[in-house]
VOLO-650810 format. One record per atom (N, C-alpha, C): x, y, z. Coordinates in Angstrom, 3 decimals, m for minus. Layout:
// residues N
X; Y; Z;
...
This chain:
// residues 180
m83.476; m99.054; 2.351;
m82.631; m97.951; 2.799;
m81.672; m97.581; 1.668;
m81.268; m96.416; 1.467;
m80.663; m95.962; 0.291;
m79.708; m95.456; 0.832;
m78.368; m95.837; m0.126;
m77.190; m95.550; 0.293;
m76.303; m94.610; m0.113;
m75.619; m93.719; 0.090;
m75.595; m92.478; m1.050;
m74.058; m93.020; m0.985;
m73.844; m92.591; m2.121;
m72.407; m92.543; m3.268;
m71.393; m91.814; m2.605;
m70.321; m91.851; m2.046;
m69.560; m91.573; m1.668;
m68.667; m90.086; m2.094;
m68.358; m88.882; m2.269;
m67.577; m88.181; m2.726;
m66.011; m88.488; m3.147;
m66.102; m88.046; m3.752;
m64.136; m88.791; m4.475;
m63.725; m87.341; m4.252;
m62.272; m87.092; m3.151;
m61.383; m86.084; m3.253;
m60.163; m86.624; m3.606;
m59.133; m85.394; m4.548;
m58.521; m86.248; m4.789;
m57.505; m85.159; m4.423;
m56.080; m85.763; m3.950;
m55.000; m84.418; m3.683;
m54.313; m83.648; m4.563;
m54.532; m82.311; m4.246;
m53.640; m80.939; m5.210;
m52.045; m81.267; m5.247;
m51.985; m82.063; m5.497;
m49.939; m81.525; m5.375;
m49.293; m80.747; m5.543;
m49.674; m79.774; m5.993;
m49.442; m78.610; m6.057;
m49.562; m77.474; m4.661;
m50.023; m77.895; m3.645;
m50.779; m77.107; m2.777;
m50.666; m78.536; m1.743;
m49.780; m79.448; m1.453;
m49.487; m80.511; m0.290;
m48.052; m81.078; m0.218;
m48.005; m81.125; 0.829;
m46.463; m81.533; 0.996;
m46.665; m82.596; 1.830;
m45.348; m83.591; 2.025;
m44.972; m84.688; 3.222;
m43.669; m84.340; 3.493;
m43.600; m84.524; 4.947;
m42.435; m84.085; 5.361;
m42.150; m84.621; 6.428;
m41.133; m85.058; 6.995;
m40.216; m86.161; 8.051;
m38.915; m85.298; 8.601;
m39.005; m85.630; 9.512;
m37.313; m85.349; 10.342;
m37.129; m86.100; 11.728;
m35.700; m86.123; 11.651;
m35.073; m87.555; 11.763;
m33.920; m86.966; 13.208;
m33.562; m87.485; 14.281;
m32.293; m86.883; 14.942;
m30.860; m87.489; 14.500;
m30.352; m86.629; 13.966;
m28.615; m86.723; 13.610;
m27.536; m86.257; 14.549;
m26.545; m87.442; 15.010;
m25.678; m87.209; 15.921;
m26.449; m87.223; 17.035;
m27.447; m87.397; 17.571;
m28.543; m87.231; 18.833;
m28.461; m85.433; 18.788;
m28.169; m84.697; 17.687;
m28.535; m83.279; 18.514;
m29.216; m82.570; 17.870;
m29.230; m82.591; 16.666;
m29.848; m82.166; 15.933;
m31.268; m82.870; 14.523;
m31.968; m82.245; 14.369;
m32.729; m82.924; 13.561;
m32.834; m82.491; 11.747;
m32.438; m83.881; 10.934;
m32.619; m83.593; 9.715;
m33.753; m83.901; 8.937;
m34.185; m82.540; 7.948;
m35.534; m83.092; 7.351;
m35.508; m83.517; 6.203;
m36.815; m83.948; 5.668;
m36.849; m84.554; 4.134;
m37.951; m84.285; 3.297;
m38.002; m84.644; 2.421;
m39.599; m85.172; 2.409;
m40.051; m85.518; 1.143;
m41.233; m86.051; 0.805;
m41.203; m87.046; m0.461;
m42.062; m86.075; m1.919;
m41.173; m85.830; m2.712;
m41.935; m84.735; m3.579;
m42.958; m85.612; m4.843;
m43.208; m86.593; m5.090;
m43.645; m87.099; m5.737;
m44.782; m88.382; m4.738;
m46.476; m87.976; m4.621;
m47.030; m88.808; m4.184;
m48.688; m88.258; m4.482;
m49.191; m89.152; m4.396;
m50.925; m89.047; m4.614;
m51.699; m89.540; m3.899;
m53.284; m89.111; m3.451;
m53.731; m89.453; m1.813;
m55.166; m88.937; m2.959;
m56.048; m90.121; m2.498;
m57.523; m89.793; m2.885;
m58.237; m90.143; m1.719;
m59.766; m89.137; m0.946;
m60.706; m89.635; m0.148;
m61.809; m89.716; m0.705;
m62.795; m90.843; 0.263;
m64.316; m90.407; m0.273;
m64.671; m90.453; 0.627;
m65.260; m89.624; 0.844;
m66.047; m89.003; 2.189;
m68.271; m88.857; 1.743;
m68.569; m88.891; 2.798;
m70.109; m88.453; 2.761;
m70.182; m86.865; 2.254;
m69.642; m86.605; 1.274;
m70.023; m85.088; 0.863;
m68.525; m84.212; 1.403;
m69.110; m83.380; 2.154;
m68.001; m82.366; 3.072;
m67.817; m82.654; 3.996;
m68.341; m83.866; 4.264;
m68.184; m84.526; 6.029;
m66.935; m85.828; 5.897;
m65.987; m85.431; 6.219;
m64.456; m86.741; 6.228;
m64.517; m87.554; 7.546;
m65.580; m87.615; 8.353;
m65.730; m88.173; 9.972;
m65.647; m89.551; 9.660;
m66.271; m90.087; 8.499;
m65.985; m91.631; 7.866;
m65.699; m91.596; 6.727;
m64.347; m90.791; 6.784;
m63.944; m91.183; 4.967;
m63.192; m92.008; 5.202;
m63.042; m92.585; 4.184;
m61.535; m93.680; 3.066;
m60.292; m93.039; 2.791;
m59.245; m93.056; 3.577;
m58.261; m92.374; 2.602;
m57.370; m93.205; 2.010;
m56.726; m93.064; 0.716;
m55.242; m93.839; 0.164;
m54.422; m93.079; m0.244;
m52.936; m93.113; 0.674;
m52.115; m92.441; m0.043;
m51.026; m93.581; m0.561;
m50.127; m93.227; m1.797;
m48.847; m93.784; m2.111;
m47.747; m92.868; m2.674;
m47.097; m93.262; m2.000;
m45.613; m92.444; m2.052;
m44.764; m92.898; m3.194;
m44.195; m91.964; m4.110;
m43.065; m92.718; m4.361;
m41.711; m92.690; m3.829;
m41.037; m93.856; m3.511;
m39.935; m93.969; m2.649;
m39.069; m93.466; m3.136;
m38.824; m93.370; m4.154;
m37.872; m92.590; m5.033;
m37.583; m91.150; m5.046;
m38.549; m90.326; m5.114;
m38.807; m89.346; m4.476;
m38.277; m88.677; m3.407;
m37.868; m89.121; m2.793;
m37.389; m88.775; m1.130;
m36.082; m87.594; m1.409;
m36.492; m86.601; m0.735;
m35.297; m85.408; m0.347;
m34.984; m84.904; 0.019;
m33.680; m84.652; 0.830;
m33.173; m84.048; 2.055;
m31.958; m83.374; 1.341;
m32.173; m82.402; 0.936;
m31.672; m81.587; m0.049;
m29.592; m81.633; 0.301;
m29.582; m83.357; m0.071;
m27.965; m83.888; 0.046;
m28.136; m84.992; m0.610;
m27.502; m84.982; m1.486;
m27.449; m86.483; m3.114;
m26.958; m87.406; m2.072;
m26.147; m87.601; m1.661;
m25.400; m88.887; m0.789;
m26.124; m89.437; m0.352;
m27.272; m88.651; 0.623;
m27.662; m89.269; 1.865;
m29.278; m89.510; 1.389;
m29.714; m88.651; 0.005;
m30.634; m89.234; m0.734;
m30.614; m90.616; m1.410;
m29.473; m90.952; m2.128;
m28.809; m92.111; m2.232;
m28.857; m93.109; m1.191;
m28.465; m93.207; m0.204;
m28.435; m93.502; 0.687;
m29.879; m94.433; 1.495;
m30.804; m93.048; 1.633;
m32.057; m93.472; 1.864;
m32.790; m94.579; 0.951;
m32.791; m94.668; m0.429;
m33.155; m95.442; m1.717;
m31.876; m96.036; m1.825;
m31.417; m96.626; m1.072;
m30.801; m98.019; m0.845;
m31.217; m98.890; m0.109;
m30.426; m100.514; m0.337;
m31.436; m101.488; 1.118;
m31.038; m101.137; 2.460;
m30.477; m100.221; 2.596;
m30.293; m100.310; 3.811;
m31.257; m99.176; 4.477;
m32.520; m98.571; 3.880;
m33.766; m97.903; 3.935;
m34.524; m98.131; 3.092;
m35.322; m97.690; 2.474;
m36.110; m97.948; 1.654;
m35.962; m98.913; 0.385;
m34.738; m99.409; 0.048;
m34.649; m100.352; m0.828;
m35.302; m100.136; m2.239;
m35.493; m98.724; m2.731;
m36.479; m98.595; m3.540;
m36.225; m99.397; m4.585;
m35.371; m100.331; m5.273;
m35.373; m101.090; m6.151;
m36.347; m101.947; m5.666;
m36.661; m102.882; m4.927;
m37.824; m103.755; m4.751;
m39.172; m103.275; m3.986;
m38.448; m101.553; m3.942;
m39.877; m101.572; m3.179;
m40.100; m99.729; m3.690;
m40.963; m100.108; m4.542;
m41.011; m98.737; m5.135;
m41.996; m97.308; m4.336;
m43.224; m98.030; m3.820;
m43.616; m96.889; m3.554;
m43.898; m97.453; m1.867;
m44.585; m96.581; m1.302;
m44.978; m96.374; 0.408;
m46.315; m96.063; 0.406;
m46.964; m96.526; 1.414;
m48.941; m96.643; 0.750;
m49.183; m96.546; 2.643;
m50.479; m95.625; 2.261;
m51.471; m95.460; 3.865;
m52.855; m95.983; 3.270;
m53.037; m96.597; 3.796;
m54.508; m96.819; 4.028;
m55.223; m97.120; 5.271;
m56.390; m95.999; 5.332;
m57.089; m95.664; 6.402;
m57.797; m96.422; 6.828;
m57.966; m96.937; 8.221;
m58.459; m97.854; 9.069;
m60.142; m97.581; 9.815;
m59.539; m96.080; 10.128;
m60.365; m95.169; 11.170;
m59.955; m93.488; 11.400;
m61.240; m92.931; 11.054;
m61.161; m91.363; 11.302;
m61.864; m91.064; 12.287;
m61.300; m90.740; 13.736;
m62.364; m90.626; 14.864;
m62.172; m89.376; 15.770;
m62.992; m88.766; 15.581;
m63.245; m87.338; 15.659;
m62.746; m87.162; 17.413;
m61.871; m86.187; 17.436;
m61.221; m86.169; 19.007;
m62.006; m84.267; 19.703;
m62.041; m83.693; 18.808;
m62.468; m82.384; 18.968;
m62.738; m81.531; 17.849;
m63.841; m80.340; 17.701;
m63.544; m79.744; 16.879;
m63.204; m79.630; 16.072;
m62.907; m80.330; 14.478;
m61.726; m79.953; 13.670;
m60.855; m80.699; 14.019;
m61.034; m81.570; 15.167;
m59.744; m82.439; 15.099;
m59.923; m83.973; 15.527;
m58.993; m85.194; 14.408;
m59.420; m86.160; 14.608;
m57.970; m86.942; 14.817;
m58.126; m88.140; 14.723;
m57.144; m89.290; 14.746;
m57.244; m90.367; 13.701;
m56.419; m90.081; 12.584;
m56.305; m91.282; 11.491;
m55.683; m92.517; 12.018;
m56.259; m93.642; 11.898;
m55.463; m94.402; 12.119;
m55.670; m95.405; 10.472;
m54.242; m96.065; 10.467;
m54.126; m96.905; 9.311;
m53.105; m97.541; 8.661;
m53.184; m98.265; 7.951;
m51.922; m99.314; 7.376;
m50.916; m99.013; 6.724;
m49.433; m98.177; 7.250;
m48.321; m97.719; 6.768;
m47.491; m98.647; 6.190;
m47.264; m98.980; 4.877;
m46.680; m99.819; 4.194;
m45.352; m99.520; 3.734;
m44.577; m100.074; 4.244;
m42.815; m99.558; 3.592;
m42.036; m100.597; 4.142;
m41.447; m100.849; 2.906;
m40.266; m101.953; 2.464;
m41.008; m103.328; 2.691;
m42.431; m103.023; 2.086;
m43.349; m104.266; 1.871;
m43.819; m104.889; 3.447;
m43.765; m104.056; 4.576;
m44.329; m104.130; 5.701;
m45.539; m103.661; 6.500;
m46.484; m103.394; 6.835;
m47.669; m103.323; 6.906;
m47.520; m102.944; 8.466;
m47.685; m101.561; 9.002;
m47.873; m101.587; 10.753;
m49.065; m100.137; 10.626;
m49.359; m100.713; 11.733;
m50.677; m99.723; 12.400;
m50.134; m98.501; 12.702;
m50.637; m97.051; 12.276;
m50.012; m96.023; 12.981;
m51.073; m94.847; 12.785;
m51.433; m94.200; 14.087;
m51.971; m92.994; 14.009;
m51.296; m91.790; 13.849;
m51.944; m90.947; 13.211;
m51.882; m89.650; 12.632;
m52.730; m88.880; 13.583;
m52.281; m87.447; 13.990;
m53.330; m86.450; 14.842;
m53.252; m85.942; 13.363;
m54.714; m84.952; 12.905;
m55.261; m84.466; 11.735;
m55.750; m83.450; 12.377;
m55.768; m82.011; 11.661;
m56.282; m80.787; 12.179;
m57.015; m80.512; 10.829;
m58.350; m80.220; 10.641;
m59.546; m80.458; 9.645;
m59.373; m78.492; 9.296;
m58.857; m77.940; 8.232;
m58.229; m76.838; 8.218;
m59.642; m76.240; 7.263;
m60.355; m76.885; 6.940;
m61.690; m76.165; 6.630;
m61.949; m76.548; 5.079;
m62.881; m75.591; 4.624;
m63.434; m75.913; 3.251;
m63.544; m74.891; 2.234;
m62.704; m74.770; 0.962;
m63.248; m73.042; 0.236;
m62.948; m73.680; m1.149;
m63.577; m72.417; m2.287;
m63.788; m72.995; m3.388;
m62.286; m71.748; m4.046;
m61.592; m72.096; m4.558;
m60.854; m71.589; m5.501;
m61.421; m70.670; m6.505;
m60.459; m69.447; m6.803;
m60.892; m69.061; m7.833;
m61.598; m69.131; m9.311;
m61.534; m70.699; m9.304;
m62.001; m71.068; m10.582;
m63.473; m72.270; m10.538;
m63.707; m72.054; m9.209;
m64.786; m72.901; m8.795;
m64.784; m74.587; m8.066;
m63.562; m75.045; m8.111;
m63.392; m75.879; m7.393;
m63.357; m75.893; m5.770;
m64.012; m76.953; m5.309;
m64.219; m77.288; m3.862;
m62.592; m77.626; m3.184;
m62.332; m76.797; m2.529;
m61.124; m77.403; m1.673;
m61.276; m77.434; 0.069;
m60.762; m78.749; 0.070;
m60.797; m79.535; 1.505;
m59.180; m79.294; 2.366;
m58.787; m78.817; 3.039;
m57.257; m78.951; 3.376;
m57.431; m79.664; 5.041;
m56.240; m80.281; 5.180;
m55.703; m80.710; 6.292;
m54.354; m80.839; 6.899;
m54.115; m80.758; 8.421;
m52.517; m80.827; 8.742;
m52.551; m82.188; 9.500;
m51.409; m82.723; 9.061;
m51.221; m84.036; 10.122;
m50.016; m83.882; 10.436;
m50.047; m84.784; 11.876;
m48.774; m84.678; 12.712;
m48.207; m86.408; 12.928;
m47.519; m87.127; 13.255;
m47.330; m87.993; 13.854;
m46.168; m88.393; 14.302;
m45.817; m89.972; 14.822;
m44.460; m90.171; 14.987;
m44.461; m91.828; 14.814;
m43.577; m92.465; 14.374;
m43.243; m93.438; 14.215;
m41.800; m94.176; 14.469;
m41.382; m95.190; 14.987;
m40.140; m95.570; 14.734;
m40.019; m96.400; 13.840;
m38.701; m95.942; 13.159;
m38.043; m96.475; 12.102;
m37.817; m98.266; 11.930;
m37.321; m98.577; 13.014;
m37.215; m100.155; 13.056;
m38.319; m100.974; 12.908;
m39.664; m100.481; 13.222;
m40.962; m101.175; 13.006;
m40.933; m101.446; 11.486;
m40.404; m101.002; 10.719;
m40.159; m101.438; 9.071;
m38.885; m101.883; 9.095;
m37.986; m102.258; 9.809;
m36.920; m102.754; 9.544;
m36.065; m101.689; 8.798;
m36.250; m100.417; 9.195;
m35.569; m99.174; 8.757;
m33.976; m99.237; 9.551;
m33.018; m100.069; 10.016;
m32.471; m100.339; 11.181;
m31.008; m100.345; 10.545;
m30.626; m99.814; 9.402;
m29.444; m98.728; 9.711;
m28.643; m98.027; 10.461;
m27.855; m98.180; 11.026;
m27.068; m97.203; 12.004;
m25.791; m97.249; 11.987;
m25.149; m96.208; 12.764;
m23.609; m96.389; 13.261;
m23.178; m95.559; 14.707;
m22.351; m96.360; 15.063;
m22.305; m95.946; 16.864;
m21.366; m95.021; 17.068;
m21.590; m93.823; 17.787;
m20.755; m92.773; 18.108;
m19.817; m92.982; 18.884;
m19.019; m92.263; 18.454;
m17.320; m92.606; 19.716;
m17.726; m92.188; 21.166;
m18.052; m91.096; 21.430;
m18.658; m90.839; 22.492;
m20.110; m90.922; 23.018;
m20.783; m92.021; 22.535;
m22.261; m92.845; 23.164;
m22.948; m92.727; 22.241;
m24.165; m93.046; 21.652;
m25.526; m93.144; 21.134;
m25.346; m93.353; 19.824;
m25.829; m93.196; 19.131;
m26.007; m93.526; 17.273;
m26.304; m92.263; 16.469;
m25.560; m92.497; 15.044;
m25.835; m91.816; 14.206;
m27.370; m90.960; 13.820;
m28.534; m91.891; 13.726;
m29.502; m91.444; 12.872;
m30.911; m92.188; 14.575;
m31.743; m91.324; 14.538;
m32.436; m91.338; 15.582;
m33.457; m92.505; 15.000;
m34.008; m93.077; 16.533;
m35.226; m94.530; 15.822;
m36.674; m93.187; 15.385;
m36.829; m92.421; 16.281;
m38.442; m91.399; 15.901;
m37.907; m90.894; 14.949;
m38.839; m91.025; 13.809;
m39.252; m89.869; 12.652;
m40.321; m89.188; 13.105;
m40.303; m88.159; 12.974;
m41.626; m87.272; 12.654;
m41.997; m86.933; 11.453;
m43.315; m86.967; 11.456;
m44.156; m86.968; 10.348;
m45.406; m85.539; 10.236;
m44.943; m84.834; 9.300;
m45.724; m84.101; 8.877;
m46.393; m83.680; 7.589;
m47.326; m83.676; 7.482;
m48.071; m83.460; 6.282;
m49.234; m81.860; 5.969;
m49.075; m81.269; 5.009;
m49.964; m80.500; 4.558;
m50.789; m80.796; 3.604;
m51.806; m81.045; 3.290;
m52.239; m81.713; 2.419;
m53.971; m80.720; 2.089;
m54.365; m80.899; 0.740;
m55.554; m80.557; 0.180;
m56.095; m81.019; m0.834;
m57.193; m81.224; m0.869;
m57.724; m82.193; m1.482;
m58.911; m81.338; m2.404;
m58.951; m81.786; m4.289;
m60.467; m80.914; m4.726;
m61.244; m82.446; m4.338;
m62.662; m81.502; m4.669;
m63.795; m82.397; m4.674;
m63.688; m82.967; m6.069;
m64.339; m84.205; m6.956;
m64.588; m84.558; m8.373;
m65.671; m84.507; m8.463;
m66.074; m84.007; m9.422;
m67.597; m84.152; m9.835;
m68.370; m85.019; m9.902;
């Protein structure tokens, strides 16, 4: 039986974003998001139903367009980016829920911790660029709490609840070329 070679995509950064928001004061929500990161798949061709994905973040990176509270985040009391430089996904399972749409699940790594977390993925199609390259795009959604990494920072409001919310949300735009 012959096994065919896998496709290598690798992500445009130019053309993908990551992006998070967080509840502040319980009323409002602040966003961020990490401008520096790289994500390669290999998939059976144009078919991602059993691809591989790896992404890594750099932690450093992170921006919520306020120096303090960027600071802040790349300290130990979040990301710690001195001992812990970057943030890594690796894909477990891509299992097709509908149409164009699946469920990543896989190994979210930050502040050297390792937890299971699914992603909903919306499969945004396939076109070749003006210059002949294959492009793959996708949207992901998810949610996670913060304390599952020991993200557990806070401060208590005079009148009830905490500063910085446990759900992040997680969003991603992302596109990927094909390699030759």
């Amino acid at each position: 039986m012959e096994t065919q070679e896998k496709t290598k995509w690798v992500l445009d950064p130019a053309h993908s974003e990551i992006l998070f928001k967080v509840k502040h004061l319980m009323i409002t929500n602040v966003k961020g998001e990490f401008r520096t990161f790289s994500a390669e798949a290999f998939a059976d061709g144009t078919d991602f139903s059993s691809a591989d994905v790896n992404v890594t973040i750099d932690a450093l990176s992170v921006f919520t367009n306020n120096d303090d509270r960027d600071a802040h985040l790349r300290s130990a009391d979040f990301f710690d980016v001195e001992n812990n430089k970057t943030i890594t996904f690796k894909s477990l399972a891509l299992n097709r829920v509908d149409d164009g749409e699946f469920e990543l699940t896989g190994l979210l790594t930050i502040r050297g911790i390792a937890k299971k977390v699914t992603l909903d993925v919306e499969f945004g199609g396939i076109n070749k660029d003006p210059w002949g390259n294959k492009k793959a795009g996708f949207s992901l959604e998810g949610k996670i709490s913060r304390k599952d990494w020991n993200l557990n920072w806070n401060a208590a409001l005079e009148a009830g609840g905490v500063l910085v919310g446990d759900e992040v949300k997680i969003s991603a735009e992302v596109q990927f070329t094909q390699q030759a």
